[in-house]
mmCIF file of the C-alpha atoms, coordinates in Angstrom:
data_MODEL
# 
_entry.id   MODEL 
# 
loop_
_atom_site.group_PDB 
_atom_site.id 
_atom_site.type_symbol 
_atom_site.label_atom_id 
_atom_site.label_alt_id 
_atom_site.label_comp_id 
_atom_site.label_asym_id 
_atom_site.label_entity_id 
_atom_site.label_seq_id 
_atom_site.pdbx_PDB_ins_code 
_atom_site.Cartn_x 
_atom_site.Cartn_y 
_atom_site.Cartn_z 
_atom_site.occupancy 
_atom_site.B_iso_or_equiv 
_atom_site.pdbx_formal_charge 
_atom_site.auth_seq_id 
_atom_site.auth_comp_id 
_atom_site.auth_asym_id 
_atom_site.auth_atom_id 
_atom_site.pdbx_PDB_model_num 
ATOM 1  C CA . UNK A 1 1  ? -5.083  25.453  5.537  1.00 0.00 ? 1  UNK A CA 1 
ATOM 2  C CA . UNK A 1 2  ? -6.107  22.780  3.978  1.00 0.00 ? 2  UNK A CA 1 
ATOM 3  C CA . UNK A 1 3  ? -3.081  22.506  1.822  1.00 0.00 ? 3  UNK A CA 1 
ATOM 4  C CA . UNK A 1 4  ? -0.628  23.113  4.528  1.00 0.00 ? 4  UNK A CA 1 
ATOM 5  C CA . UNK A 1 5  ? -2.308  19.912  5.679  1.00 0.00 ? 5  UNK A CA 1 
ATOM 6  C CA . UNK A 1 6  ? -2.114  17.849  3.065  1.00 0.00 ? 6  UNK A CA 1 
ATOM 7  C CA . UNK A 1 7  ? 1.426   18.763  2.242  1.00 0.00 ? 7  UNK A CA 1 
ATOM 8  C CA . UNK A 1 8  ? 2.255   17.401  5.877  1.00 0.00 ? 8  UNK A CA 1 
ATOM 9  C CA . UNK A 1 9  ? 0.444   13.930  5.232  1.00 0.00 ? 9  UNK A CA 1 
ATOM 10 C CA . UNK A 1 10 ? 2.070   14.021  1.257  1.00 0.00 ? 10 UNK A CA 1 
ATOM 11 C CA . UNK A 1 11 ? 5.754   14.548  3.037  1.00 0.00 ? 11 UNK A CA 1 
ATOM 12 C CA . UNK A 1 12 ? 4.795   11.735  5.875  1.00 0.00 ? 12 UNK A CA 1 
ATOM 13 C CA . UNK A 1 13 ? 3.181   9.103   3.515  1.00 0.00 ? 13 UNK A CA 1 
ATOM 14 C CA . UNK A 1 14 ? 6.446   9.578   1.495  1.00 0.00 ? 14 UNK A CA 1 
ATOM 15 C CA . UNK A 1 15 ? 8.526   9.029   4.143  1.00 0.00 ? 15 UNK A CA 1 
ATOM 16 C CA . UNK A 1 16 ? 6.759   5.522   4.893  1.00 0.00 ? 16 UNK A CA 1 
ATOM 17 C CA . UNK A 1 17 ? 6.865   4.828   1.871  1.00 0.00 ? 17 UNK A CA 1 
ATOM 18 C CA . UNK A 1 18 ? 10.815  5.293   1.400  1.00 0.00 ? 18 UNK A CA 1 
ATOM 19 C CA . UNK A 1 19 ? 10.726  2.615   4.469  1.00 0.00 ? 19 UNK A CA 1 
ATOM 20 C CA . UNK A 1 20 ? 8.355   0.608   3.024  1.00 0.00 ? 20 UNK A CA 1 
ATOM 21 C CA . UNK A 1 21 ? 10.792  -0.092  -0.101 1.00 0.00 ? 21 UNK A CA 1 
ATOM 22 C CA . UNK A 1 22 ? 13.702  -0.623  2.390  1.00 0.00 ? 22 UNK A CA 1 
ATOM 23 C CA . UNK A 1 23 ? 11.822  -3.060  4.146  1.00 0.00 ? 23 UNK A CA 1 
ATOM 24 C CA . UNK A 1 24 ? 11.015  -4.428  0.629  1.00 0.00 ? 24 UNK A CA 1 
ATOM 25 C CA . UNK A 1 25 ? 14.584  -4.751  -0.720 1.00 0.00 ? 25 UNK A CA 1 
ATOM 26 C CA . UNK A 1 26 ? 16.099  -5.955  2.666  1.00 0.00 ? 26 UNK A CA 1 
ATOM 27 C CA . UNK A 1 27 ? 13.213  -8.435  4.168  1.00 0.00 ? 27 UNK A CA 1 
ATOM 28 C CA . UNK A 1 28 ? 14.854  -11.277 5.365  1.00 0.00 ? 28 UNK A CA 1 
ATOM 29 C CA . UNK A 1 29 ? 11.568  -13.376 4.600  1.00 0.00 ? 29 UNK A CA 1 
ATOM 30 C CA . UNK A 1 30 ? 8.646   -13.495 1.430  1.00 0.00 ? 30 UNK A CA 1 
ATOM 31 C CA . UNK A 1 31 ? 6.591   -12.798 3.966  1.00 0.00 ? 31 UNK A CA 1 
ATOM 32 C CA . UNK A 1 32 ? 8.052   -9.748  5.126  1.00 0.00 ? 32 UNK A CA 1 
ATOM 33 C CA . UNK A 1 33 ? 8.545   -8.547  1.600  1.00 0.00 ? 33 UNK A CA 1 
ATOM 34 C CA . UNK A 1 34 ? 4.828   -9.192  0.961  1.00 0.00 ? 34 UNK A CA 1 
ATOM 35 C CA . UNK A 1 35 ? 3.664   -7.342  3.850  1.00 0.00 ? 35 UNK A CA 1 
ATOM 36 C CA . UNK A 1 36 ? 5.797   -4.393  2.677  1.00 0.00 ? 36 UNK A CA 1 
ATOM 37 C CA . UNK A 1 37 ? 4.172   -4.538  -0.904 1.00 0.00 ? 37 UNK A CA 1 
ATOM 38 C CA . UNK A 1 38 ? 1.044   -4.409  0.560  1.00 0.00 ? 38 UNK A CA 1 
ATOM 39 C CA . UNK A 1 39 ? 1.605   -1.537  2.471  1.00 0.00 ? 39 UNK A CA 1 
ATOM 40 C CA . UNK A 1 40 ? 3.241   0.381   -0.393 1.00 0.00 ? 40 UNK A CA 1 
ATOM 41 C CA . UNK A 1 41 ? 0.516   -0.302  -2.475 1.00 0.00 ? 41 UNK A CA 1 
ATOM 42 C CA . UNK A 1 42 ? -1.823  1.291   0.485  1.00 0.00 ? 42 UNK A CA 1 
ATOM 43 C CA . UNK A 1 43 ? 0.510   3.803   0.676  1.00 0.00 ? 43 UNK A CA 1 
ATOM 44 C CA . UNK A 1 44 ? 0.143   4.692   -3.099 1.00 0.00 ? 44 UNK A CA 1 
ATOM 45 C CA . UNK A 1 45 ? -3.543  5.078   -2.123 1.00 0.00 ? 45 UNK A CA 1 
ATOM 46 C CA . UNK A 1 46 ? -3.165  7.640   0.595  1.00 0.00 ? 46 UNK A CA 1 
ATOM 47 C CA . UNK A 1 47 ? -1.082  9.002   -1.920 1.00 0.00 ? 47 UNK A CA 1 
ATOM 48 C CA . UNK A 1 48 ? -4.031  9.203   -4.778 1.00 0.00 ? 48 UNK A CA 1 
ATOM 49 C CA . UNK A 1 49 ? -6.210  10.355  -1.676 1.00 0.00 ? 49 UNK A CA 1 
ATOM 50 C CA . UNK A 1 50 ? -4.380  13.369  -0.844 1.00 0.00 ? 50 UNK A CA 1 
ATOM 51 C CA . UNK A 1 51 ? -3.948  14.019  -4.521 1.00 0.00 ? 51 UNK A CA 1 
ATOM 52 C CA . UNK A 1 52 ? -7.601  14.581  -4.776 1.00 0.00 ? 52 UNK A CA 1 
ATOM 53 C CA . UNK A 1 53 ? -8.148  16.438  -1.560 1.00 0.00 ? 53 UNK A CA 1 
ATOM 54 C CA . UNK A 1 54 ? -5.604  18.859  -2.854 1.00 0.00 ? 54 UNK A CA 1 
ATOM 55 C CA . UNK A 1 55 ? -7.200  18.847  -6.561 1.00 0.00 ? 55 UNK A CA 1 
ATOM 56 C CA . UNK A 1 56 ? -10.872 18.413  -5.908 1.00 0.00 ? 56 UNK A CA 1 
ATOM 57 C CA . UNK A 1 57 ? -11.383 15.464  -8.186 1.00 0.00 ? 57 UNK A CA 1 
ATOM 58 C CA . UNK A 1 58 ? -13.925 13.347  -6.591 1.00 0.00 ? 58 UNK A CA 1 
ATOM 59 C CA . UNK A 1 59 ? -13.285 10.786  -9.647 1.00 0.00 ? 59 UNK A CA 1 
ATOM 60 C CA . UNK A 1 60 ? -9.797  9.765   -7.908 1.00 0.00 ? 60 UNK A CA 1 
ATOM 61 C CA . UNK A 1 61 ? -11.841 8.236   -5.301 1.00 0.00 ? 61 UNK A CA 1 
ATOM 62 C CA . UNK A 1 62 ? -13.133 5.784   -7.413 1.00 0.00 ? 62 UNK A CA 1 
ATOM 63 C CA . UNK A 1 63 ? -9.698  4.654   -8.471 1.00 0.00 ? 63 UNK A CA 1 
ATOM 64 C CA . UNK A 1 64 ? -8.684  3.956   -5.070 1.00 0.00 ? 64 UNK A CA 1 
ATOM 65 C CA . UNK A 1 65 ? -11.768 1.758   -4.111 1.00 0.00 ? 65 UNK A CA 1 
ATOM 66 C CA . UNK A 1 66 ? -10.557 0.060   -7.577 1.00 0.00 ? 66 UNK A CA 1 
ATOM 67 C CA . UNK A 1 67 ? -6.948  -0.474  -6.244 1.00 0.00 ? 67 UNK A CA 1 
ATOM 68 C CA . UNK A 1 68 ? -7.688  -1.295  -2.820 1.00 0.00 ? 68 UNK A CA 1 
ATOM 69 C CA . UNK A 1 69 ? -10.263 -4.299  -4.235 1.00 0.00 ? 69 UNK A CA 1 
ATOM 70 C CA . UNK A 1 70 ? -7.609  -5.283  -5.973 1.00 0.00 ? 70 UNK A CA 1 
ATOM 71 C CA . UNK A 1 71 ? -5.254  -5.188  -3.131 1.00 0.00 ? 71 UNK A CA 1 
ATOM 72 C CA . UNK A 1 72 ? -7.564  -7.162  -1.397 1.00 0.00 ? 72 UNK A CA 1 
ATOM 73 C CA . UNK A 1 73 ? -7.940  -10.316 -3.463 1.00 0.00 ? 73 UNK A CA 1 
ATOM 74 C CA . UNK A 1 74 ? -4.191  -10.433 -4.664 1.00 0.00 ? 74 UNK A CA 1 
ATOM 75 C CA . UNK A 1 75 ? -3.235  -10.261 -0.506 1.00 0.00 ? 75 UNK A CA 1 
ATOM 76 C CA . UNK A 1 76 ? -5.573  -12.890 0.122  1.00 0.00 ? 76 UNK A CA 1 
ATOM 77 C CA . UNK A 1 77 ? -4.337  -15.200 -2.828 1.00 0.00 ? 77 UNK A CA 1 
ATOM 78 C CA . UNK A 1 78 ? -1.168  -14.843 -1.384 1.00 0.00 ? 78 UNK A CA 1 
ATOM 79 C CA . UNK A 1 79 ? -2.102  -16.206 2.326  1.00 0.00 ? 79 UNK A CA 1 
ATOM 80 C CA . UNK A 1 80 ? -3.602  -18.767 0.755  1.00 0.00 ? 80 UNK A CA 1 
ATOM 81 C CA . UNK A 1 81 ? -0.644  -19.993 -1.245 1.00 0.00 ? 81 UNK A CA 1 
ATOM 82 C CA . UNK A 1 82 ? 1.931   -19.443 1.497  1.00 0.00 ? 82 UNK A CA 1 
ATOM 83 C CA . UNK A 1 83 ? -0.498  -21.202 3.833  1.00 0.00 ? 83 UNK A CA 1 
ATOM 84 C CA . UNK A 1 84 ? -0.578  -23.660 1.174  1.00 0.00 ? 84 UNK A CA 1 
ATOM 85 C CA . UNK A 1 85 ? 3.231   -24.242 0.501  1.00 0.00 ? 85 UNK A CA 1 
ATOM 86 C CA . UNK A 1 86 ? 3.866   -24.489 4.486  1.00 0.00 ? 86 UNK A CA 1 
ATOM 87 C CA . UNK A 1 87 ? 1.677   -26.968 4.808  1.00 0.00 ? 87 UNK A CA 1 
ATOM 88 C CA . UNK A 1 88 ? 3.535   -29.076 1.975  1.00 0.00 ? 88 UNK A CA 1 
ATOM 89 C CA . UNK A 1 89 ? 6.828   -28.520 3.860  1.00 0.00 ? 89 UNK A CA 1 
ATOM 90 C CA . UNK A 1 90 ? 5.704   -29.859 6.735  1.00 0.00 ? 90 UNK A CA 1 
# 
């Protein structure tokens, strides 16, 4: 059951993900195509997530709180220099 499950969520976070990249390739601004490599890179997580549930690895959990710190700080950076370079345009 459990299985069944996850191979649902694997087939639906893949799915996003496939629109995630078009968004990516086609966003008409940086900000559009940073949003979109943010949520491919929390995609990628869910991703690692189900992974686990299916293998029973607990360790794979860590790796994910890893990423998403990551994730975290490198979206924030980001903010802050787009807030940053608007400013100077204006």
């Amino acid at each position: 059951m459990i299985e069944t499950g996850a191979t649902i969520a694997f087939v639906i976070v893949i799915i996003a993900g496939f629109l995630a990249f078009l968004r990516l390739v086609k966003g008409p601004t940086l900000p559009d195509r940073i949003v979109a490599l943010d949520f491919l890179a929390s995609l990628t997580m869910a991703v690692i997530i189900i992974f686990s549930v299916i293998s029973g690895h607990e360790v794979f959990v860590d790796i994910v709180m890893i990423i998403s710190l990551v994730l975290f700080l490198g979206t924030v950076t980001i903010a802050l220099y787009l807030k940053k370079k608007e400013n100077n345009d204006n």
